[in-house]
C-alpha positions in Angstrom: 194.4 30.0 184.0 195.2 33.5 182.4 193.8 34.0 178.9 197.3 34.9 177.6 198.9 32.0 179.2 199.2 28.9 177.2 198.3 25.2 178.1 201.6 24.3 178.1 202.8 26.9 180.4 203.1 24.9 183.7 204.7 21.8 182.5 206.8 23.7 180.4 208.3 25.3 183.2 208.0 22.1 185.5 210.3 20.6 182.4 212.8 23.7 182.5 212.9 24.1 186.3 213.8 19.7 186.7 216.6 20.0 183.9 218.6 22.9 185.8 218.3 20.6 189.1 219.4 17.2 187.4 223.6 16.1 187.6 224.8 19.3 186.1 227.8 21.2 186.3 229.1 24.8 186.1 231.0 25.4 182.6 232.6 28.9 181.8 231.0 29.7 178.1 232.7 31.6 175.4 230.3 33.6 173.2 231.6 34.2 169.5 232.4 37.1 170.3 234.8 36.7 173.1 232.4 37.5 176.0 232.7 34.6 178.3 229.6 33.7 180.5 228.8 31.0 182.9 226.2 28.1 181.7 225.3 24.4 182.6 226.4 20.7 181.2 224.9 17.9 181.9 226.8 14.7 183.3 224.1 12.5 182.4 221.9 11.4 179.6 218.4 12.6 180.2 215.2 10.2 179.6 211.7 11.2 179.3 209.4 8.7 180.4 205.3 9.0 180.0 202.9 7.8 182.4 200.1 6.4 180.3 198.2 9.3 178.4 198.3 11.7 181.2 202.3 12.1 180.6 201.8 12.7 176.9 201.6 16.4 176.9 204.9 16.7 179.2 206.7 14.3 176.0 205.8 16.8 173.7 206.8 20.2 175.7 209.9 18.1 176.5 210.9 17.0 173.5 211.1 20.8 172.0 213.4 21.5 175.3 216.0 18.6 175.1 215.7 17.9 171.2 216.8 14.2 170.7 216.5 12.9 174.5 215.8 9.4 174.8 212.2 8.7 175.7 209.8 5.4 176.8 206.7 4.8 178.1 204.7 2.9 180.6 201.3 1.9 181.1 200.1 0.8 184.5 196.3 -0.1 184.6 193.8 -0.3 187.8 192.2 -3.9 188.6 190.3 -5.3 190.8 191.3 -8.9 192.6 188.8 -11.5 193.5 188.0 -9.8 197.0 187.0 -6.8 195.5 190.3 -4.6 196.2 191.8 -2.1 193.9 195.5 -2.5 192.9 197.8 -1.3 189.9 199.3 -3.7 187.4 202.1 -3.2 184.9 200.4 -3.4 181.9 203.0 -2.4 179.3 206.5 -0.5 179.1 209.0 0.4 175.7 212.2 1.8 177.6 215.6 2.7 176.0 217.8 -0.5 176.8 220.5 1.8 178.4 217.7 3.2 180.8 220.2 2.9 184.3 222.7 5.2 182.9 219.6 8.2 181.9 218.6 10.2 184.4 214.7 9.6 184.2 211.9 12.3 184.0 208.5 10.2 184.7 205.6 12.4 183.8 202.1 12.7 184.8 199.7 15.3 185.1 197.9 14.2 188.4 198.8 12.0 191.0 196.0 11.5 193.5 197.3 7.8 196.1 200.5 7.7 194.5 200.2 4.0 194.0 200.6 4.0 189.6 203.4 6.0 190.3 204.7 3.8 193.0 203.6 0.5 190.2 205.7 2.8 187.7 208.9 3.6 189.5 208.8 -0.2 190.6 208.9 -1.3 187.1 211.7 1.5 186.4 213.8 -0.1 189.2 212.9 -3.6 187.9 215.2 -2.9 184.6 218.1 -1.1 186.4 217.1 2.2 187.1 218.1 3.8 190.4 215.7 5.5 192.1 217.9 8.0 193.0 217.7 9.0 189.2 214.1 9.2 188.8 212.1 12.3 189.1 208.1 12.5 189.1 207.2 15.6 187.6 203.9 16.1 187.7 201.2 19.0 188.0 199.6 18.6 191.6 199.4 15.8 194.1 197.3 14.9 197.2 199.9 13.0 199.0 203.7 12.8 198.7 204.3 8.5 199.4 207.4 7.2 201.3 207.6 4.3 199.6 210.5 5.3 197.3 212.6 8.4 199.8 214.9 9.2 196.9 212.8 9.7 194.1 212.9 13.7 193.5 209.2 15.1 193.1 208.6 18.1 191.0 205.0 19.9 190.9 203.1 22.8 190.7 201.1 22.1 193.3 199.9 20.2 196.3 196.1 19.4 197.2 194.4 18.1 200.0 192.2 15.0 199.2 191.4 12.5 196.7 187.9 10.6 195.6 187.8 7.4 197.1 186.2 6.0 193.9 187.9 7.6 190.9 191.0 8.0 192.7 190.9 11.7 191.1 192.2 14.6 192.9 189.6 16.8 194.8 188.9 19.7 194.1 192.1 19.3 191.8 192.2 20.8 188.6 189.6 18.2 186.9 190.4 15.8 183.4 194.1 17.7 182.5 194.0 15.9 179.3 190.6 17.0 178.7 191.6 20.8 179.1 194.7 19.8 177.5 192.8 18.8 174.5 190.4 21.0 174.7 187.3 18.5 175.0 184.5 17.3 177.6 183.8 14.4 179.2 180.4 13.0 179.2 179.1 10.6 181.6 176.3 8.5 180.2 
């Protein structure tokens, strides 16, 4: 990352480069004035939606872009069943109750098997949403899934492989949140 570039940079422009692709139209804008100039408006309510505490720092960058936006969250945890086998449970949501008229951001700062995202979008579909309305905008992924063809995916980039344990992206670009927040994680 450039010295002179902030943290916030890539989602920023992740944010910014989604909302001029959502359900907008062409409107002719007249300046005070007089000159007239072409511009965007929206045909749909916008909703940001974080993915646990990695889609926090999208929420914030968001929230100074579309001022007043309706926003939720959800929380989707990793078990483990009595065989032994990984899987992702919905562990908690708060959603605007008019959530199937929004078109949805859902933000996340990694995505390594896709399957939280997949538990998330699943959940979003659950209480009306259309996944045709739903966009995953997140930093990098390892794998784009098929389960859900119409959800739109926005990223910066694309990586190869993911650890088989942590379900972390390799080499990736580490803890986000950590570099976000400026702190290190120590393994004891």
């Amino acid at each position: 990352m450039q010295k002179n570039v902030g943290q916030e940079t890539f989602p920023r422009i992740l944010i910014e480069d989604v909302l001029g692709q959502l359900d907008a139209r062409a409107v002719k804008v007249t300046t005070a004035n007089g000159h007239v100039a072409t511009g965007l408006e929206r045909r749909s309510p916008v909703c940001g939606v974080k993915l646990g505490d990695e889609g926090y720092p999208f929420s914030v960058l968001f929230h100074q872009v579309e001022v007043g936006a309706a926003e939720g969250f959800i929380h989707v945890n990793r078990a483990v069943d009595q065989h032994g086998r990984c899987y992702w449970c919905l562990e908690d949501m708060d959603l605007p109750a008019s959530i199937a008229s929004h078109k949805i951001l859902l933000f996340t700062a990694t995505c390594g098997t896709g399957e939280r995202e997949c538990k998330a979008i699943e959940a979003l579909c659950g209480v009306g949403a259309m996944e045709k309305d739903i966009t995953l905008v997140s930093i990098i992924f390892v794998a784009v899934c098929s389960r859900f063809p119409q959800v739109r995916i926005v990223t910066a980039a694309i990586d190869s492989s993911v650890d088989p344990h942590t379900e972390d992206v390799i080499p990736g670009i580490g803890n986000f949140m950590a570099r976000y927040n400026d702190y290190v994680r120590v393994n004891v």
